[in-house]
MARKELO-728002 format. One record per residue (C-alpha): residue in one letter; x negated, y, z negated; residue number from 1. Coordinates in steps of 0.5 Angstrom, whole numbers, plus 2048, in hexadecimal, padded with zeros to 3 digits. Layout:
<pamars>
<pamar 'A',<X,Y,Z>,NUM>
...
</pamars>
This chain:
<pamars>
<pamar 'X',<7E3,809,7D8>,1>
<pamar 'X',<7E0,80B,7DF>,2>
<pamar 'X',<7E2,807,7E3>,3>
<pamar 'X',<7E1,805,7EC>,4>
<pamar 'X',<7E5,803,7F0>,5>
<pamar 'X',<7E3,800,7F7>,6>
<pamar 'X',<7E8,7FF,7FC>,7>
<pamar 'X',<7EE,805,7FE>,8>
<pamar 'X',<7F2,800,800>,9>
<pamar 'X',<7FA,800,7FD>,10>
<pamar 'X',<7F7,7FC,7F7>,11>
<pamar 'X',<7F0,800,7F6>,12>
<pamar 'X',<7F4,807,7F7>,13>
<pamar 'X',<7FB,804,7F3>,14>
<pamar 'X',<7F5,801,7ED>,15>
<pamar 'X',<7F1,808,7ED>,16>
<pamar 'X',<7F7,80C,7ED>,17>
<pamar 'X',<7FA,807,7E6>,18>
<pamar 'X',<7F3,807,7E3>,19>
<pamar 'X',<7F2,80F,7E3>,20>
<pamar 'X',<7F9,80F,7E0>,21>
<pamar 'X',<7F7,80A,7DA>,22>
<pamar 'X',<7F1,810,7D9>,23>
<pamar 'X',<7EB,80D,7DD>,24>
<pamar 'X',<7E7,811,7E1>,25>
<pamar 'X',<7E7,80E,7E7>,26>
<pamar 'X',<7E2,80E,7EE>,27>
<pamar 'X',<7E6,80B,7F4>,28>
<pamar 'X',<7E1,809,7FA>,29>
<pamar 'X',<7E3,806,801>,30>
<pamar 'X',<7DE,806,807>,31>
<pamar 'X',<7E5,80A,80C>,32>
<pamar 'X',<7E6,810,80C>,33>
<pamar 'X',<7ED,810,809>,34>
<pamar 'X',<7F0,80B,804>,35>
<pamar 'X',<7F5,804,807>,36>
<pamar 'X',<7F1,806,80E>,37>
<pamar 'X',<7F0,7FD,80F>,38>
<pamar 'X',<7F5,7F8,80C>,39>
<pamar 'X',<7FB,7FD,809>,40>
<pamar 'X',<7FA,802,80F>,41>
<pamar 'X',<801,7FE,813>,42>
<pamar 'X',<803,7F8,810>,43>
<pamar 'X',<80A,7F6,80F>,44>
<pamar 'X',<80D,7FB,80B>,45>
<pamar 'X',<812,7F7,807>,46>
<pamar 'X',<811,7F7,7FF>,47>
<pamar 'X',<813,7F0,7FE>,48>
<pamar 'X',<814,7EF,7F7>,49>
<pamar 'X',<818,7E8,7F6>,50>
<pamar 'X',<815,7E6,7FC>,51>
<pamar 'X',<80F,7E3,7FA>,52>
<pamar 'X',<80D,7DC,7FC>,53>
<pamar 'X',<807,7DB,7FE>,54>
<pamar 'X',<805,7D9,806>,55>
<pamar 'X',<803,7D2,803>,56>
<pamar 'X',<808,7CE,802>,57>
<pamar 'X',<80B,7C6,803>,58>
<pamar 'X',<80F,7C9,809>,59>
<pamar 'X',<809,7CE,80C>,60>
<pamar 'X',<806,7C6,80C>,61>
<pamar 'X',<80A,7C3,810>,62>
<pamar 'X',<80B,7C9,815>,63>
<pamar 'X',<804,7C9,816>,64>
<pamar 'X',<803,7C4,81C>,65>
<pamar 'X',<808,7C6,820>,66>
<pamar 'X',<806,7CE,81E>,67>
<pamar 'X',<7FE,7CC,820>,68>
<pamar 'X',<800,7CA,828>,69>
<pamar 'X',<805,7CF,829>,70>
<pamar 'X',<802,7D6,82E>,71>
<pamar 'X',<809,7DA,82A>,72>
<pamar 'X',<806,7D7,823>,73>
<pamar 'X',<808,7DC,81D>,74>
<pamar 'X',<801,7D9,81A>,75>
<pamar 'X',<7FB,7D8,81F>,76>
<pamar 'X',<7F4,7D5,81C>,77>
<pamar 'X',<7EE,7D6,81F>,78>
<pamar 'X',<7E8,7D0,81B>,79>
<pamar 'X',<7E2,7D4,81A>,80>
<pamar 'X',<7DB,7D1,818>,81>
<pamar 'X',<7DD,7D5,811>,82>
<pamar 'X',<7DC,7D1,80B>,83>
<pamar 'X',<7E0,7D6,808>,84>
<pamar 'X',<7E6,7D4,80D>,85>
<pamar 'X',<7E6,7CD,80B>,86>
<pamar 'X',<7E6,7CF,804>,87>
<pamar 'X',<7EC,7D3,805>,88>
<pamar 'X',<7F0,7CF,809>,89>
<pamar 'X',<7EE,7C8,804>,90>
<pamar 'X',<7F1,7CD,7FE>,91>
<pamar 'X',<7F7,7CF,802>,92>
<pamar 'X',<7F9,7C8,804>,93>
<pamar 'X',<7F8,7C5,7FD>,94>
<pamar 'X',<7FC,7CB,7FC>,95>
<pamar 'X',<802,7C9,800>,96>
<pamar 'X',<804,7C5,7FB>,97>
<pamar 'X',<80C,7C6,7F7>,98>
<pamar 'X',<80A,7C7,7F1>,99>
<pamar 'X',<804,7CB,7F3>,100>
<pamar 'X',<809,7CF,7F7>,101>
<pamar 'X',<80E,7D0,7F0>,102>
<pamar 'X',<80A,7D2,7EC>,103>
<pamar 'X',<806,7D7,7F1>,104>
<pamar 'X',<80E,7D9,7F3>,105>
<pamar 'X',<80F,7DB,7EB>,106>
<pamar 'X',<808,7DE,7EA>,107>
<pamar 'X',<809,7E3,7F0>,108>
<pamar 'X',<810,7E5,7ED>,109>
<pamar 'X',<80D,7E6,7E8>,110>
<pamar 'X',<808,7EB,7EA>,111>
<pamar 'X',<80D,7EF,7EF>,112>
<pamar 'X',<812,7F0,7EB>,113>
<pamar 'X',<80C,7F4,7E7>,114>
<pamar 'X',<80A,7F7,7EE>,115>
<pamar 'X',<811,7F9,7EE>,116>
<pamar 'X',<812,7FC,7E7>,117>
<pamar 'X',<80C,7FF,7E8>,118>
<pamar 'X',<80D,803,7EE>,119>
<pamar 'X',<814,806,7EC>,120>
<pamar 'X',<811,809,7E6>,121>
<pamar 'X',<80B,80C,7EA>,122>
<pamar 'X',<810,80F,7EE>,123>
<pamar 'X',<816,811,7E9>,124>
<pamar 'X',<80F,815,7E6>,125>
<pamar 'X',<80D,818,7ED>,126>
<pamar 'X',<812,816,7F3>,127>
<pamar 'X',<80D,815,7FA>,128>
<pamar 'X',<810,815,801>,129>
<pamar 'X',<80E,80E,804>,130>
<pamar 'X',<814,80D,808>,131>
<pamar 'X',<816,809,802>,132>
<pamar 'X',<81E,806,803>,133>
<pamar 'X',<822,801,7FF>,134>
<pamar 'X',<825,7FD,804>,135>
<pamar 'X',<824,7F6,802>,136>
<pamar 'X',<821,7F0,807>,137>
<pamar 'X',<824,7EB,80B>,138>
<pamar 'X',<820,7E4,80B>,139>
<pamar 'X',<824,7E2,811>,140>
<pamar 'X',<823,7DA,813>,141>
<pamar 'X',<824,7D6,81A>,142>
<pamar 'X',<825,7D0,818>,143>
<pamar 'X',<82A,7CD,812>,144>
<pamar 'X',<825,7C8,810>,145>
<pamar 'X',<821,7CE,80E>,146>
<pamar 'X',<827,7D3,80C>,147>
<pamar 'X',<829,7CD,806>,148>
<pamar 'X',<820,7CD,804>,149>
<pamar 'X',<821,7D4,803>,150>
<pamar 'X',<827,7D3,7FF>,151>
<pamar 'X',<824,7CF,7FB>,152>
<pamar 'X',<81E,7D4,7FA>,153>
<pamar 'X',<824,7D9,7F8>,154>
<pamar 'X',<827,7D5,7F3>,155>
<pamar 'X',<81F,7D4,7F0>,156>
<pamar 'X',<81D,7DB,7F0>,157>
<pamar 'X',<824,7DE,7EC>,158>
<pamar 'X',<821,7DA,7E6>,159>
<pamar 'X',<81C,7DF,7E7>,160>
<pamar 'X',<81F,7E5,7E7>,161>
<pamar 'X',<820,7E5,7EF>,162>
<pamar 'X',<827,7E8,7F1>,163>
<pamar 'X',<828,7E5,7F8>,164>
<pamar 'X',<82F,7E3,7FC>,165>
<pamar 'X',<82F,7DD,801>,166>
<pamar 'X',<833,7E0,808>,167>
<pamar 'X',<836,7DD,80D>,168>
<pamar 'X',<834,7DF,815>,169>
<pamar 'X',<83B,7E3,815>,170>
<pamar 'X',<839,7E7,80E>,171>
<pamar 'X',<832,7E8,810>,172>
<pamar 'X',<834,7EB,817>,173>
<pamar 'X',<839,7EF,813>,174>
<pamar 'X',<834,7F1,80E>,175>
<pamar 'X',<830,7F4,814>,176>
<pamar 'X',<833,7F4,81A>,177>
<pamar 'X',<82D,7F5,81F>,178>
<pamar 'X',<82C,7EE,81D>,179>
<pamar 'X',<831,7EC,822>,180>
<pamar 'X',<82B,7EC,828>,181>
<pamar 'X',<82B,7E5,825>,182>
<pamar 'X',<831,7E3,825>,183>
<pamar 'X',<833,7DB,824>,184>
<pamar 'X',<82B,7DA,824>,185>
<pamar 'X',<82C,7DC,81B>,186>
<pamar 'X',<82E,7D7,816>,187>
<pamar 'X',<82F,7DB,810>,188>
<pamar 'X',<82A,7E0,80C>,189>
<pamar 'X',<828,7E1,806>,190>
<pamar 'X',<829,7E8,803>,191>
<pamar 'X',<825,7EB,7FE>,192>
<pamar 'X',<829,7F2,7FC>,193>
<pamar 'X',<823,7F6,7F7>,194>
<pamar 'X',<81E,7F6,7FC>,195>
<pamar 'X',<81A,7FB,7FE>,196>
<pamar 'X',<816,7FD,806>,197>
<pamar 'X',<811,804,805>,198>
<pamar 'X',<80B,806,80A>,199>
<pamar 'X',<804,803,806>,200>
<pamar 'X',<7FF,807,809>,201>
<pamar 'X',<804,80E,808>,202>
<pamar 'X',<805,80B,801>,203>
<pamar 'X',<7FD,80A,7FF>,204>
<pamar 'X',<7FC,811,802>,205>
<pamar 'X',<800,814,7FE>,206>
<pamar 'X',<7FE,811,7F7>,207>
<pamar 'X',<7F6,813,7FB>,208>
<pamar 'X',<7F7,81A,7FB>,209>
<pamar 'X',<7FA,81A,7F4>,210>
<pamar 'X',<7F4,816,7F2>,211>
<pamar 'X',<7F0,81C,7F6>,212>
<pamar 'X',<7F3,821,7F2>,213>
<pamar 'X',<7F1,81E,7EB>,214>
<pamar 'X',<7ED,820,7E5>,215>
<pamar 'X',<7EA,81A,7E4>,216>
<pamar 'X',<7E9,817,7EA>,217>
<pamar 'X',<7E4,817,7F0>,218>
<pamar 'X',<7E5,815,7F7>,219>
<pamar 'X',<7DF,812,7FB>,220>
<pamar 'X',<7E1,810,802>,221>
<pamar 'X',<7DD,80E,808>,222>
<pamar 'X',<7D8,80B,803>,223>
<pamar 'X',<7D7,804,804>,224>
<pamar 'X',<7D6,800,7FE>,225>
<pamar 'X',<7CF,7FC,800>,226>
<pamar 'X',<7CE,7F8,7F9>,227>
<pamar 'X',<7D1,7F8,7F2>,228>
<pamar 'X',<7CA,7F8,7EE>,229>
<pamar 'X',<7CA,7F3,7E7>,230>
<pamar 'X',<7C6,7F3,7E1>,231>
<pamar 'X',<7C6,7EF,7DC>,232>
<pamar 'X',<7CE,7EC,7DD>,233>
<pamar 'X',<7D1,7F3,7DF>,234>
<pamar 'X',<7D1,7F8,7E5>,235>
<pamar 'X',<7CD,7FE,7E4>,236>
<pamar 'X',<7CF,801,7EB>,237>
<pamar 'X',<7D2,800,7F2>,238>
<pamar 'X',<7CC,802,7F7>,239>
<pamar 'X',<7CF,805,7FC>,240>
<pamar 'X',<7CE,809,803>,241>
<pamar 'X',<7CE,80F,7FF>,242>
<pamar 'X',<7CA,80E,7F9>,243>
<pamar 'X',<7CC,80A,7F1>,244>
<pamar 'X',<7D2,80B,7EF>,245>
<pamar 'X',<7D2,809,7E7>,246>
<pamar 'X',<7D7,806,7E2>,247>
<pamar 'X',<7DA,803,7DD>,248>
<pamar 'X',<7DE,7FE,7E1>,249>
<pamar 'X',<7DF,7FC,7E8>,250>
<pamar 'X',<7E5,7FA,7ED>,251>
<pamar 'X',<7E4,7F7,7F3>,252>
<pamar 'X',<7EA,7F8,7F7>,253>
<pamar 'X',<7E8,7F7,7FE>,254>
<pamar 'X',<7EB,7F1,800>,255>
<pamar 'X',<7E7,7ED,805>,256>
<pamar 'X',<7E2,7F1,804>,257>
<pamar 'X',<7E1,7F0,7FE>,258>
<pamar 'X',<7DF,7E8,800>,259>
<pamar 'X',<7D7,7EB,801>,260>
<pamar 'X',<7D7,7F0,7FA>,261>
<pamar 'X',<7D9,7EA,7F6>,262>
<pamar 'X',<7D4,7E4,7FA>,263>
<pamar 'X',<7CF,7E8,7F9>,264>
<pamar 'X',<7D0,7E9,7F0>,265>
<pamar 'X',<7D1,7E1,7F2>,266>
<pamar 'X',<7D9,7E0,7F2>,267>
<pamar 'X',<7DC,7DD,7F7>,268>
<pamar 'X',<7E4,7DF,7F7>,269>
<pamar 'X',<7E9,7DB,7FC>,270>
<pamar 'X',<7EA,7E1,800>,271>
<pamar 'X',<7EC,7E0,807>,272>
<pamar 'X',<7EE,7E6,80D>,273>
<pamar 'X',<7F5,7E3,810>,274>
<pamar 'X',<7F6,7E8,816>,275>
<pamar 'X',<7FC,7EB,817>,276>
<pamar 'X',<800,7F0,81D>,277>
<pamar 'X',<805,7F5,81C>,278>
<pamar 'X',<809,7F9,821>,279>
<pamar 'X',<80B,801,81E>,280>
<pamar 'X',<811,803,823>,281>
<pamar 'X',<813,80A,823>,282>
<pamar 'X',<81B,80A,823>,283>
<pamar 'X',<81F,810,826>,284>
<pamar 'X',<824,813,822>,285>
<pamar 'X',<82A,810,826>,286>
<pamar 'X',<826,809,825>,287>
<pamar 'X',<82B,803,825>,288>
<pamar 'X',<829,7FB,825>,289>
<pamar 'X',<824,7FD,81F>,290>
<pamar 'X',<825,7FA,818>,291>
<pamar 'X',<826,7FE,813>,292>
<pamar 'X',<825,7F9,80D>,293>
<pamar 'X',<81F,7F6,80D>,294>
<pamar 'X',<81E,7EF,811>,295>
<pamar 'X',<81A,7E9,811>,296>
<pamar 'X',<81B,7E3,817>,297>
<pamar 'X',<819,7DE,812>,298>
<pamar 'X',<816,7D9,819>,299>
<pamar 'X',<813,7DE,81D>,300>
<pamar 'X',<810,7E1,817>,301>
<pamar 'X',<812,7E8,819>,302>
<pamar 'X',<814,7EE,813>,303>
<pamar 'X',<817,7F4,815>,304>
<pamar 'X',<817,7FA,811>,305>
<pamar 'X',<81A,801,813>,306>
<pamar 'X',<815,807,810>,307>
<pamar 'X',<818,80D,811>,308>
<pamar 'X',<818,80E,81A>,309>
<pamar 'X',<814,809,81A>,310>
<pamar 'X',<816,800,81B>,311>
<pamar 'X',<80F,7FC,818>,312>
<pamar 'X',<80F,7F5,81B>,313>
<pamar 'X',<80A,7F1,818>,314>
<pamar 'X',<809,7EA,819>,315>
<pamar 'X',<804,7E3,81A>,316>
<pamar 'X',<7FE,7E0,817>,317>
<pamar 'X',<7F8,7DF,81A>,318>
<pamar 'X',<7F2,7DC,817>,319>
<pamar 'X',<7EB,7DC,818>,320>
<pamar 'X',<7ED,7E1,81E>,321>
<pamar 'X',<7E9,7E8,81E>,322>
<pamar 'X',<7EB,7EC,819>,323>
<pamar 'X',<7ED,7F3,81E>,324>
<pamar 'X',<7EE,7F2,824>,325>
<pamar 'X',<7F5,7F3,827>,326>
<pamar 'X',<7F7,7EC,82B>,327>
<pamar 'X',<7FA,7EE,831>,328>
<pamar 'X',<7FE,7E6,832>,329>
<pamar 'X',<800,7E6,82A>,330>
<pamar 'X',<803,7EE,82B>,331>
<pamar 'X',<806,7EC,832>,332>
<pamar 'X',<809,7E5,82E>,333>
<pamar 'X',<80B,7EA,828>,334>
<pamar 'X',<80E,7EF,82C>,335>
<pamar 'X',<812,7EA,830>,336>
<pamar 'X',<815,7E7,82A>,337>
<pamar 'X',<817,7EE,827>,338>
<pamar 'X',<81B,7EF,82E>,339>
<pamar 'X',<81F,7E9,82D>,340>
<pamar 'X',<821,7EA,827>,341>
<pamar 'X',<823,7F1,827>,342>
<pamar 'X',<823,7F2,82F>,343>
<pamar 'X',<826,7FA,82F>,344>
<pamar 'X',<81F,7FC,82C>,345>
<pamar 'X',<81B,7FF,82F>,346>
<pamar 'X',<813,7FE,82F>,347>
<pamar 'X',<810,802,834>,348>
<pamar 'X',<80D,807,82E>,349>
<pamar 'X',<80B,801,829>,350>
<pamar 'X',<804,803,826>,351>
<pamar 'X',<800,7FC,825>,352>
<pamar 'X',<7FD,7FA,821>,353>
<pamar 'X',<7F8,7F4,81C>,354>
<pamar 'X',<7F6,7F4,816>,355>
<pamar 'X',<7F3,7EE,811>,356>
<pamar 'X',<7F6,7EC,80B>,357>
<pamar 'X',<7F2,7E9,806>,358>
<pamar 'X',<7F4,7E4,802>,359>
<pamar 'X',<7F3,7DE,7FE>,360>
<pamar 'X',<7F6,7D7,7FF>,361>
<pamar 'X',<7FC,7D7,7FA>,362>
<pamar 'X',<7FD,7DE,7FD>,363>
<pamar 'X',<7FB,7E0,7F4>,364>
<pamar 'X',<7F8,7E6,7F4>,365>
<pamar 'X',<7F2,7E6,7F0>,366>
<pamar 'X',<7F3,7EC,7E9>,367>
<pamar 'X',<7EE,7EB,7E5>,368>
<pamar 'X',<7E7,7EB,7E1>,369>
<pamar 'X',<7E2,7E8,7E6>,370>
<pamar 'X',<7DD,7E3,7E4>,371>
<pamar 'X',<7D7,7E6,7E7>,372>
<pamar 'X',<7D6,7EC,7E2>,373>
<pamar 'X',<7DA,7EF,7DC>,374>
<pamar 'X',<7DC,7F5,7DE>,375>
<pamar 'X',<7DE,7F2,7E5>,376>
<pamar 'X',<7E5,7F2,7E7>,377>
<pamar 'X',<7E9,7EF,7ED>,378>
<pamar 'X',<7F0,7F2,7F0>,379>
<pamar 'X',<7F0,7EE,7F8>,380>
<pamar 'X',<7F3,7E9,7FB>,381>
<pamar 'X',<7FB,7EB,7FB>,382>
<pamar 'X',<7FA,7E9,803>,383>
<pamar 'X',<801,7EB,806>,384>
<pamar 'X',<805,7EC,7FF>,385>
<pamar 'X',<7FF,7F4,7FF>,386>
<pamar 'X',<804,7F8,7FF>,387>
<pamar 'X',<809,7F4,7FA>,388>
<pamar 'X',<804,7F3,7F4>,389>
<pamar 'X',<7FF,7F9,7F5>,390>
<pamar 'X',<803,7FC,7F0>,391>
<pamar 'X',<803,7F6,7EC>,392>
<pamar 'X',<7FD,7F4,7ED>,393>
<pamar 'X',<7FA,7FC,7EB>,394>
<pamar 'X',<7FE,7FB,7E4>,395>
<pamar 'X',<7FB,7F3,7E3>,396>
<pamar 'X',<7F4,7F6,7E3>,397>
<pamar 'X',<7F6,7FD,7E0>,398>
<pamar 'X',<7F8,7FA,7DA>,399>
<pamar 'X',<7F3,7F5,7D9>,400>
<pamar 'X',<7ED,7F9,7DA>,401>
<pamar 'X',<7EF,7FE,7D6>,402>
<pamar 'X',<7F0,7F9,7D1>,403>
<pamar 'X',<7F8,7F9,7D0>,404>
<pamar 'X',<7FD,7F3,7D0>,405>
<pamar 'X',<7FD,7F1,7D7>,406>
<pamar 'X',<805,7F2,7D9>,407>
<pamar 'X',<806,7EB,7DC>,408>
<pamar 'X',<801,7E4,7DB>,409>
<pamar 'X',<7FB,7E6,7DE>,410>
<pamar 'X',<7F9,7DF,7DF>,411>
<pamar 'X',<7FB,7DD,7E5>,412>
<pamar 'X',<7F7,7E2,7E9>,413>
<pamar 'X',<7F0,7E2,7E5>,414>
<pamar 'X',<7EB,7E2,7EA>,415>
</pamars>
């Protein structure tokens, strides 16, 4: 089967790469000049496979009115006259119920645990260089109230296949000792052993120019897909900048752009661009006061992931904000909040940066079948969680398009 893939994201390439393996001809297209140039190009780095939980949740809630007047705030929102906006954040706090939250928890799980298994296949088949390491995450907590919630969470994750441990702050200082800048501001972390950090954009690279130098695929970059033309309930081609490509199926995997693909064919998907900031700090040989395990600092919301010679910080939500500029306040609040926890780390070189995560209220990506034509498939919305389930998510709607028996229950991510 001839198939195109719009969008050379981690999930369009991770997807074409997956599809071309099952023996499709495959056509991958994307607007840049190089794949994960927009949302995977610096995020966060970690592969949080037993770390899913949506941002929507019965705690998220209650923070919410504190969070929305506070300058330092890890979520900023920004209302617009956008319906899309308030059709969004309507589902995101009808979302925010527990039951929802569980259930989403679990299905989630369910899907990154694929996502794991699917990568350490592809590179038990054929290693890649992404700076991937195996350290494990620390999910450290401030508060006691917050510590005993996430103990809680750990005990409903086990029952799920999830293997994490509960730390004391003694323990997690132990555990990585750069956390010591913290001191007695820690009441304990949660400790997740089997999971993963890597550099997204090198890892997407990697899989491109693999998909470069296969028989059965052709690579289409700098083409801008203006439309995707139907006839008669099925895409017959995507008309782009550089003329139709024509096939036998399509995959929109082009994350908030594919908003306006999909409104055009009468589909409207709950979509929504939540910005983030990152921090890439160049470290010394001799670096000291630098993590080796992966962090998260559950109340700032910052994650911390070693890539190599290189420290990723990412952090915030900002809502309705504009998608690529780099705020000068939020950065320096970022910076300040990094130089309190690890105060021996040095920022001066860091690269800033911002990007969008395209989302949807229940933080369920959408893997299937569109309603709006046949041979019409979606694979977006993975929003903070893109580089944890791309490779999930590839072998979700590999498996389906190719009429295979889907490896977990696809129906709680059916557009």
């Amino acid at each position: 089967m001839r198939v195109c893939v719009i969008g050379a994201g981690v999930v369009g390439v991770t997807t074409a790469h997956l599809l071309a393996r099952a023996g499709h001809e495959v056509a991958l297209v994307d607007e840049r000049a190089g794949p994960a140039l927009g949302s995977s190009f610096a995020n966060g780095g970690q592969l949080s496979y037993s770390y899913v939980a949506p941002l929507a949740g019965p705690g998220t809630l209650a923070e919410m009115p504190r969070w929305l007047f506070r300058r330092d705030s890890p979520l900023r929102l920004r209302y617009r006259c956008d319906p899309a906006q308030w059709r969004w954040l309507a589902g995101f706090l009808s979302a925010c119920r527990a039951s929802v939250a569980r259930a989403s928890t679990a299905q989630l799980l369910s899907l990154s645990y694929l996502s794991r298994d699917t990568l350490h296949a592809m590179l038990d088949e054929a290693p890649m260089d992404f700076g991937l390491t195996r350290t494990g995450k620390l999910i450290v907590y401030r508060s006691a109230a917050l510590l005993e919630k996430a103990a809680a969470l750990v005990r409903y994750q086990a029952a799920h296949g999830a293997q994490q441990r509960v730390l004391s702050s003694n323990e997690a200082i132990a555990a990585e000792p750069a956390l010591a800048g913290l001191g007695g501001k820690i009441a304990g972390a949660v400790f997740t052993p089997g999971e993963e950090a890597g550099d997204c954009h090198r890892f997407t690279d990697a899989l491109f120019q693999r998909l470069q130098r296969a028989s059965n695929v052709a690579v289409h970059m700098n083409t801008r897909v203006q439309r995707l033309r139907r006839e008669r309930g099925r895409i017959v081609a995507a008309q782009t900048s550089e003329g139709d490509l024509q096939a036998d199926a399509f995959v929109v995997a082009s994350g908030i752009g594919s908003r306006p693909l999909l409104a055009a064919l009468g589909q409207r998907v709950p979509l929504y661009p939540l910005k983030g900031y990152s921090l890439s700090v160049p470290l010394a040989a001799d670096s000291a006061g630098v993590p080796a395990i992966s962090v998260t600092d559950y109340e700032r919301r910052i994650v911390y992931a070693r890539l190599g010679d290189v420290l990723r910080i990412a952090a915030m939500v900002d809502i309705g904000a504009p998608p690529e500029e780099i705020d000068a306040s939020r950065m320096a609040t970022l910076r300040r909040q990094v130089s309190e926890a690890f105060p021996r780390l040095d920022l001066s070189q860091a690269q800033a940066w911002a990007g969008v995560r395209p989302a949807t209220p229940t933080s369920k990506p959408l893997i299937g079948r569109s309603r709006a034509a046949g041979n019409l498939w979606l694979n977006i919305g993975q929003g903070a969680l893109g580089f944890t389930l791309a490779c999930g998510s590839a072998a979700l709607l590999t498996a389906q398009l190719s009429g295979l028996r889907p490896p977990i229950d696809p129906a709680p991510f059916q557009p």
